[in-house]
DRENPA-3360 file (N, C-alpha, C; in nm, 2 decimals, always signed):
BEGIN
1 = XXXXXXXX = +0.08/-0.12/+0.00/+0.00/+0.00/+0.00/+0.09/+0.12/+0.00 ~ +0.05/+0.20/-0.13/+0.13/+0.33/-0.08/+0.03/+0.45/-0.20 ~ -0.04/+0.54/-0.11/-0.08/+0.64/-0.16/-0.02/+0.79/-0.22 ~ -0.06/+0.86/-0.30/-0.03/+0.95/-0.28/+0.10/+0.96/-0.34 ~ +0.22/+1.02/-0.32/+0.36/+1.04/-0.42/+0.41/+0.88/-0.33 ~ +0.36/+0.80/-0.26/+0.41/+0.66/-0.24/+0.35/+0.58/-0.31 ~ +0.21/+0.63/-0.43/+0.17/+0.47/-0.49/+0.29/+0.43/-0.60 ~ +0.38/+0.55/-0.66/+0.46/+0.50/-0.77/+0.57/+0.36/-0.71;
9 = XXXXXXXX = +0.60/+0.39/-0.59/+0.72/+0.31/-0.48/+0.64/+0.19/-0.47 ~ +0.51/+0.19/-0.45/+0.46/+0.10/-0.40/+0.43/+0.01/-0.52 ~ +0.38/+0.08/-0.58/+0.37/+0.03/-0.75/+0.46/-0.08/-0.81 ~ +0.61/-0.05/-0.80/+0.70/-0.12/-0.86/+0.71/-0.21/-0.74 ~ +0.70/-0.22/-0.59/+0.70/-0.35/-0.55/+0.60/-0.44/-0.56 ~ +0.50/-0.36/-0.58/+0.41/-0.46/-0.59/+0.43/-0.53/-0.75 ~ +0.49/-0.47/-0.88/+0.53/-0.52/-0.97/+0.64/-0.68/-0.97 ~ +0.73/-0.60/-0.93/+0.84/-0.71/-0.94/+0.82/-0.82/-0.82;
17 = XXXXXXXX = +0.75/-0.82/-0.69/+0.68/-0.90/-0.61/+0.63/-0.95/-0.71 ~ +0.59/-0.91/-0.78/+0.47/-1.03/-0.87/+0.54/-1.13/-0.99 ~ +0.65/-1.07/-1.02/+0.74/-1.14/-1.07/+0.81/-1.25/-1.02 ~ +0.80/-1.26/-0.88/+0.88/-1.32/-0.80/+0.80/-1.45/-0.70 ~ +0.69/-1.39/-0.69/+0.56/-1.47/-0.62/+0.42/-1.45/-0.68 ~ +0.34/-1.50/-0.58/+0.19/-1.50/-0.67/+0.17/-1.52/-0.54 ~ +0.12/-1.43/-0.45/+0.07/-1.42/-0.35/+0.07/-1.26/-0.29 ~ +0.08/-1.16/-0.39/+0.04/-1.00/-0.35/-0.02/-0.99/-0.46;
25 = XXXXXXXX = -0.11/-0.87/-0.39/-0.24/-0.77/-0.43/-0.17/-0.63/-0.36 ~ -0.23/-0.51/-0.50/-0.17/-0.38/-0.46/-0.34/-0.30/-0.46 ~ -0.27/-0.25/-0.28/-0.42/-0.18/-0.26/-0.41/-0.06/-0.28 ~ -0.50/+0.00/-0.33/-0.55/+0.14/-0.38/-0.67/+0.17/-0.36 ~ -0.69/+0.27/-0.38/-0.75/+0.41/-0.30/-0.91/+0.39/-0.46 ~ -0.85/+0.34/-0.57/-0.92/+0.39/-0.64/-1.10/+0.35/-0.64 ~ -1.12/+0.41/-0.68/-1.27/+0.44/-0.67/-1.34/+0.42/-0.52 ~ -1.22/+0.48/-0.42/-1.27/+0.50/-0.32/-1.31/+0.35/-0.25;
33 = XXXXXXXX = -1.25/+0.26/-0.30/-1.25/+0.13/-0.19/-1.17/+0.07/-0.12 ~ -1.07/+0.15/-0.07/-0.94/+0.09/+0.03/-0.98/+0.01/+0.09 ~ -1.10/+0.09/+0.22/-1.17/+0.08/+0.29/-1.20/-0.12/+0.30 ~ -1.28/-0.13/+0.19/-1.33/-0.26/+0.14/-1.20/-0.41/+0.11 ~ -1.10/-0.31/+0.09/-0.94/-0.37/+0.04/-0.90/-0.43/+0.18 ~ -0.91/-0.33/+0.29/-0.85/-0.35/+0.39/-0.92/-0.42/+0.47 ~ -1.02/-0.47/+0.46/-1.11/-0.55/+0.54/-1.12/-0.69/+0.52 ~ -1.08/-0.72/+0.39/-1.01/-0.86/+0.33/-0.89/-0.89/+0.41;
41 = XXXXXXXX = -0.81/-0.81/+0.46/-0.67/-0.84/+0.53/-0.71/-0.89/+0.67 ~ -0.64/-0.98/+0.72/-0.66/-1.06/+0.83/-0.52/-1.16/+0.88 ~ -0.52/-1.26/+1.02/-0.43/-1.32/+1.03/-0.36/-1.39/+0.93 ~ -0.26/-1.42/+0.89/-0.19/-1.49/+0.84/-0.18/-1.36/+0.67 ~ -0.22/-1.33/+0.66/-0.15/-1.14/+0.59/-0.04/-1.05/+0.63 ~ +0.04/-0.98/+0.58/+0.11/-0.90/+0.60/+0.13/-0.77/+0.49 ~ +0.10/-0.67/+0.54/+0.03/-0.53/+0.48/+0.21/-0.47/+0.49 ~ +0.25/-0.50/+0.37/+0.37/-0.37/+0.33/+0.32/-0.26/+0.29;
49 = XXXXXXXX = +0.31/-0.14/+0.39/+0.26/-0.03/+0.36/+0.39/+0.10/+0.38 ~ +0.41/+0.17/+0.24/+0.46/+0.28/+0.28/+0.42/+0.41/+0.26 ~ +0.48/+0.54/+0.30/+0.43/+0.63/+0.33/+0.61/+0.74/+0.41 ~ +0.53/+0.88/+0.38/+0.63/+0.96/+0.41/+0.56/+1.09/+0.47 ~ +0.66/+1.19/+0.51/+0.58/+1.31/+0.60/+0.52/+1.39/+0.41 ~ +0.46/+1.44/+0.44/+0.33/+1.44/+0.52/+0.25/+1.35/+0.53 ~ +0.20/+1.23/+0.61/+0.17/+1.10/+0.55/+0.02/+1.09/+0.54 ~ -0.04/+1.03/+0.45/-0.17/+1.05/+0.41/-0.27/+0.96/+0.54;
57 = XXXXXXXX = -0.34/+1.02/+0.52/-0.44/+0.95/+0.69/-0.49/+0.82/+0.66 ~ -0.54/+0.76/+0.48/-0.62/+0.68/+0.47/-0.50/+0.53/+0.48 ~ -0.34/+0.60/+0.45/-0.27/+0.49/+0.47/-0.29/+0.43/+0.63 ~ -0.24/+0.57/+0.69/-0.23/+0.57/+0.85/-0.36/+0.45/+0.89 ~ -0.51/+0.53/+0.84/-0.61/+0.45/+0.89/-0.56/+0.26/+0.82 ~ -0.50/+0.24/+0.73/-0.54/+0.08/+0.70/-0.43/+0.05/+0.74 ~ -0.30/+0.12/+0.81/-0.22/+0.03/+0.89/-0.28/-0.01/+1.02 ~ -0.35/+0.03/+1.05/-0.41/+0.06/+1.21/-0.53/-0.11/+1.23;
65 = XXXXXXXX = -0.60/-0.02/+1.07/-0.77/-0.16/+1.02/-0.65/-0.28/+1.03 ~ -0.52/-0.29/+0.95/-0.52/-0.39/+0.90/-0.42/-0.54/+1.03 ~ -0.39/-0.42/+1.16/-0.32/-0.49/+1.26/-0.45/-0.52/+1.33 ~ -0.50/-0.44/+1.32/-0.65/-0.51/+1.43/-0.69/-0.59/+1.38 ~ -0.66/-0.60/+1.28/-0.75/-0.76/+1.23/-0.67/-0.90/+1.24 ~ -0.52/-0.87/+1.30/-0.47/-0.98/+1.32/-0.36/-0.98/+1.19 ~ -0.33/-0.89/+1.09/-0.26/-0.90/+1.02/-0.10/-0.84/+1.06 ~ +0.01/-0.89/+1.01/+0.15/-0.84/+0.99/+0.14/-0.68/+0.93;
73 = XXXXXXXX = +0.23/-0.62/+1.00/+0.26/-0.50/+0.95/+0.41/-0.48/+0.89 ~ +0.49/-0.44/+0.77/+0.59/-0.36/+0.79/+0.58/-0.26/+0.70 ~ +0.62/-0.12/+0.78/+0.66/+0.01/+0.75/+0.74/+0.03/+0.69 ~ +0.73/+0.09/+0.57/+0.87/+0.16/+0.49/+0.83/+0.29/+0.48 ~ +0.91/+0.34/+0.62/+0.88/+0.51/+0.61/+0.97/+0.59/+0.67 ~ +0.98/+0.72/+0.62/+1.09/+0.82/+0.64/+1.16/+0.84/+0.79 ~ +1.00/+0.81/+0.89/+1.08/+0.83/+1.03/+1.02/+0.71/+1.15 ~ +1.13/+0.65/+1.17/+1.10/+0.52/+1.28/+0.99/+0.56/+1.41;
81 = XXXXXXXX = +0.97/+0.72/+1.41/+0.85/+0.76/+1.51/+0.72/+0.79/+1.44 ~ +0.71/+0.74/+1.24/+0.60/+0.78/+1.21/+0.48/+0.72/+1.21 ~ +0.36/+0.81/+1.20/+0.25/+0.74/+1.20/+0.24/+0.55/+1.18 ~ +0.30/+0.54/+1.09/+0.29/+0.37/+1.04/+0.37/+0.30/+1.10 ~ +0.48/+0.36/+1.11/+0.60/+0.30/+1.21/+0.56/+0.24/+1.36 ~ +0.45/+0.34/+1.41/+0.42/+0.31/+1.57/+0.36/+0.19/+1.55 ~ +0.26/+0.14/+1.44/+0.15/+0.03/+1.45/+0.22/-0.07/+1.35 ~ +0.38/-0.10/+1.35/+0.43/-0.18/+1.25/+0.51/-0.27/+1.37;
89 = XXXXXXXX = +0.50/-0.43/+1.32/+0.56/-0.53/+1.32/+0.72/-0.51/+1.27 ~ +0.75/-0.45/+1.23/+0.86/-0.43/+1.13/+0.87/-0.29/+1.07 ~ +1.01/-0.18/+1.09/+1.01/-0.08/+1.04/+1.11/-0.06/+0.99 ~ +1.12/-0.03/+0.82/+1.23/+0.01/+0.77/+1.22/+0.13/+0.68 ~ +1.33/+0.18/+0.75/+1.32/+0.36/+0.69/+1.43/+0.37/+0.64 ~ +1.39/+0.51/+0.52/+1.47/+0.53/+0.37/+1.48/+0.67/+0.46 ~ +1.56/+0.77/+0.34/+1.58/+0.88/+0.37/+1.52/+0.95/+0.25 ~ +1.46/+1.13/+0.31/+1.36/+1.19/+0.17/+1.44/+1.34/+0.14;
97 = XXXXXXXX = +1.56/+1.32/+0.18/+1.59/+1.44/+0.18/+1.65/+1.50/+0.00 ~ +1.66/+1.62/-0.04/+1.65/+1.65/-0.17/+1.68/+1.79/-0.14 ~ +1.72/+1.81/-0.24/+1.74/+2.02/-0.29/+1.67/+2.03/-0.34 ~ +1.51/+1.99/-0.37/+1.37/+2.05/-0.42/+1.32/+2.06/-0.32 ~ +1.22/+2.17/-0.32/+1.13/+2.19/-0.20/+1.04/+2.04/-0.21 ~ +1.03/+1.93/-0.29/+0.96/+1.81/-0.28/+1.06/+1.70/-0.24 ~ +1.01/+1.64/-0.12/+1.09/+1.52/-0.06/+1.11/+1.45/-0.14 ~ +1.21/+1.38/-0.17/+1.27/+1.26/-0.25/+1.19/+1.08/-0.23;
105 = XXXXXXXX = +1.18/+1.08/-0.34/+1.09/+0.95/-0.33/+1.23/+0.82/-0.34 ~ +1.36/+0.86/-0.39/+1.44/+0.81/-0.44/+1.50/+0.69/-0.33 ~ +1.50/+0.75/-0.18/+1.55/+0.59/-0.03/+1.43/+0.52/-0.06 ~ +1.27/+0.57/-0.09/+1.22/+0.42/-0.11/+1.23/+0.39/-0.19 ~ +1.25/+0.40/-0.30/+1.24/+0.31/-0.40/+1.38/+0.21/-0.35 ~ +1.54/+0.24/-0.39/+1.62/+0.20/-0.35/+1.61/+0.07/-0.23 ~ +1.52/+0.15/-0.08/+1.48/+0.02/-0.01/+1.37/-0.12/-0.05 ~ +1.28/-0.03/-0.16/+1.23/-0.15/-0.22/+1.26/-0.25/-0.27;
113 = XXXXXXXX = +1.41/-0.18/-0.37/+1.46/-0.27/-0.41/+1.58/-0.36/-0.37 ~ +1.62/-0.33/-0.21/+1.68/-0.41/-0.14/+1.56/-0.53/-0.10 ~ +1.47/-0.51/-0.01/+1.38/-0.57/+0.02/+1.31/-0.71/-0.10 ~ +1.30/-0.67/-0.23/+1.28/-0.75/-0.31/+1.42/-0.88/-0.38 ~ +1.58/-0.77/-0.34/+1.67/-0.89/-0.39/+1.65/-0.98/-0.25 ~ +1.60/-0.94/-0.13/+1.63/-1.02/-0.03/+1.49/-1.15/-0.05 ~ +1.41/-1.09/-0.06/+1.32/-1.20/-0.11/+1.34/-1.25/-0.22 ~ +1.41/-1.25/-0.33/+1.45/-1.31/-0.42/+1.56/-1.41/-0.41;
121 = XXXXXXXX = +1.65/-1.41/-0.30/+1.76/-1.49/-0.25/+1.67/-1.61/-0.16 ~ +1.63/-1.50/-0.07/+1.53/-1.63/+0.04/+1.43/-1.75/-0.07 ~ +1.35/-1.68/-0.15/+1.29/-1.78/-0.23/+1.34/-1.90/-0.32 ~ +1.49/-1.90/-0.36/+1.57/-1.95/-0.41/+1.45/-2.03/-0.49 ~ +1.52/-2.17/-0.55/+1.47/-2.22/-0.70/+1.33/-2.21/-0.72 ~ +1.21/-2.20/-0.61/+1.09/-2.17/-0.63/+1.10/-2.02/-0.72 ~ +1.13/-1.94/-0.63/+1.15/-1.81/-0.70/+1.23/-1.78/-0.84 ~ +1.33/-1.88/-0.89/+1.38/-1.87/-1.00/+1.29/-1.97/-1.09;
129 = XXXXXXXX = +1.25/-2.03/-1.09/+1.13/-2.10/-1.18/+1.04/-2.02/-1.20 ~ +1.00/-1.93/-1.09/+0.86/-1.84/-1.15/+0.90/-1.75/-1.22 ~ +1.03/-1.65/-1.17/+1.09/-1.57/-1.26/+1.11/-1.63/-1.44 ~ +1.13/-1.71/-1.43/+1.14/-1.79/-1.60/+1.03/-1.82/-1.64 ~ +0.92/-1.88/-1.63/+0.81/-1.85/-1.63/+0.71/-1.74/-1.64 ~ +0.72/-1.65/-1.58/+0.64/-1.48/-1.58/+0.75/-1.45/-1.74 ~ +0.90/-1.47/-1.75/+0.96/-1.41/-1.85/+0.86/-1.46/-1.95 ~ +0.85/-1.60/-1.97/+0.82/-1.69/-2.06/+0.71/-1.66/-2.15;
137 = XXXXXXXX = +0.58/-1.58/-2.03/+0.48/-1.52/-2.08/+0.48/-1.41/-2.11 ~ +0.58/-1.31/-2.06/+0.56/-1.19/-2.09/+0.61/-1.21/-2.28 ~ +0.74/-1.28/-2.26/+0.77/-1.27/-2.46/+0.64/-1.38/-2.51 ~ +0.62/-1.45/-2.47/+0.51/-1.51/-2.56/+0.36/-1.40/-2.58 ~ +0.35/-1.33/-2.52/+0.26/-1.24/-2.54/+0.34/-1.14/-2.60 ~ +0.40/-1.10/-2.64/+0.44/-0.98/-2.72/+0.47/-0.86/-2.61 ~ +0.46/-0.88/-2.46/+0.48/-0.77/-2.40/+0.61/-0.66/-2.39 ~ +0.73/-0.70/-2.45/+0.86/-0.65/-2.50/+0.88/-0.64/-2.69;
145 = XXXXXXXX = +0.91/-0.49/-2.71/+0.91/-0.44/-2.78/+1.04/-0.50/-2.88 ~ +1.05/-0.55/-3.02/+1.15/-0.58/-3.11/+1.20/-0.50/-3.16 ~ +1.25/-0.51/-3.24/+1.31/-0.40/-3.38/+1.26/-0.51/-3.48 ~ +1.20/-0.47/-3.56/+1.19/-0.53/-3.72/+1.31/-0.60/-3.76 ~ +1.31/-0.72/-3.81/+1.38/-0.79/-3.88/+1.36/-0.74/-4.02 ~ +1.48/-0.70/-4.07/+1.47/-0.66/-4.23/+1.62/-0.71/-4.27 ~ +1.71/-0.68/-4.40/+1.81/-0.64/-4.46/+1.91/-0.59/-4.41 ~ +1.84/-0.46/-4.31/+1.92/-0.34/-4.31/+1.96/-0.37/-4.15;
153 = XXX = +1.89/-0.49/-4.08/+1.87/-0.53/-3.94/+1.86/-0.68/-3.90 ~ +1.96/-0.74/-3.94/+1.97/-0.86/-3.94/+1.95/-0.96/-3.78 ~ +1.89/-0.90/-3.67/+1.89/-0.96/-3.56/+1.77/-1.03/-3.59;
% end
């Protein structure tokens, strides 16, 4: 879960997670049913939720929904005392600092992508069979762009 200038971060883990396993769903806000998202979470779930100052309230609220229901929490947020942080099982914080008046989205992503080679090692040959596999389908569907085979382009 990550709203707001966090759903892009959250986005790509919930991507390459999916590359990796078949067991995440990326929750969103859209058409206004988090709410409904987060009520499906329960024991034996674990809600990776991130988030940064200023942090948006509806994440705040489904870290909150989604430990009272008996589910796992871990935080990926800017400060070990933030809102998500206090109601998390697990807290790992990036840094947002930047020479734009706009916080840097740049430590989470980077932590994302620590967190996913680490689940990529832990998963070992389960995890490398699905990765070859998801490849498998993505080129059998055409989802990667070629260059034309011609004369002038012999590949």
């Amino acid at each position: 879960l990550g709203l707001r200038v966090c759903h892009g971060v959250a986005f790509q883990l919930h991507y390459v997670y999916g590359l990796l396993c078949a067991n995440g769903v990326l929750l969103t806000d859209l058409g206004g049913t988090l709410a409904d998202q987060v009520a499906q979470i329960g024991r034996g779930h674990v809600l990776a939720a991130i988030s940064q100052s200023p942090y948006t309230r509806a994440t705040v609220e489904a870290v909150h929904q989604a430990q009272a229901q008996g589910a796992g929490v871990i935080a990926l947020t800017d400060d070990a005392l933030s809102p998500i942080a206090r109601a998390a099982d697990h807290t790992l914080v990036f840094d947002t600092a930047s020479n734009s008046f706009f916080h840097s989205t740049t430590g989470a992503l980077a932590l994302v992508e620590q967190l996913l080679a680490a689940v990529s090692a832990r998963g070992g040959n389960a995890v490398l069979r699905r990765l070859r596999e998801r490849q498998r389908q993505l080129h059998a569907s055409r989802a990667y762009w070629e260059a034309p085979r011609n004369a002038h382009n012999p590949r």
